[in-house]
N, C-alpha and C positions, 0 to 999 in steps of 0.2 A: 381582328385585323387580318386581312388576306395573306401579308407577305413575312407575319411573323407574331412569335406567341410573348405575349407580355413580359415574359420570364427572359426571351431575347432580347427585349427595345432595352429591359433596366441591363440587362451586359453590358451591349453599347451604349446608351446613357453613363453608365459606372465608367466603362472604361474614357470617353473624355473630359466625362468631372469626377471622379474617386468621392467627391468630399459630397457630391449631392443626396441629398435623403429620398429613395423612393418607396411607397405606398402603395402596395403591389394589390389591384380588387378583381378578384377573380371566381368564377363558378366552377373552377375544377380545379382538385389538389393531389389529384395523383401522381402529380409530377412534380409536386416540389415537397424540395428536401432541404433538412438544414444547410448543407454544402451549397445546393444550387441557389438558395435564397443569400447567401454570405458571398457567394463570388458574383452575383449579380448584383451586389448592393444592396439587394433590398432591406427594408429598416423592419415594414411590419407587412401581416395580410389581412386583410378584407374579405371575407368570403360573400359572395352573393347570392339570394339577399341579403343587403346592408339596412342597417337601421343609422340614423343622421347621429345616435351619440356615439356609435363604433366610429364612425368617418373624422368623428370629429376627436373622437380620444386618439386616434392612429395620425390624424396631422398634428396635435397638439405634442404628442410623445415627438413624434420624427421630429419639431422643430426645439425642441429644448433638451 
């Protein structure tokens, strides 16, 4: 995304719905931290490459 890093969109995401679950999938994790994953909401990460039963264990967790 040009005008902002994933780890931003679930902030603002988080901050107008608190209660939504997001699935954070990303190819770099030098930047996230427990703190930073917990105030942006996020539920679980993805690292990529992804394999189809990671995506699908990470939506199935986030939604139960």
């Amino acid at each position: 995304m040009p005008k902002m890093t994933g780890m931003e969109l679930a902030e603002e995401m988080h901050k107008i719905r608190p209660d939504i679950r997001i699935v954070l999938s990303t190819g770099f994790n030098a930047e996230i931290t427990d703190e930073g994953l917990k105030r942006a909401g996020i539920h679980s990460v993805i690292m990529k490459p992804m394999v189809m039963h990671e995506l699908a264990e990470a939506t199935y967790n986030a939604l139960h």
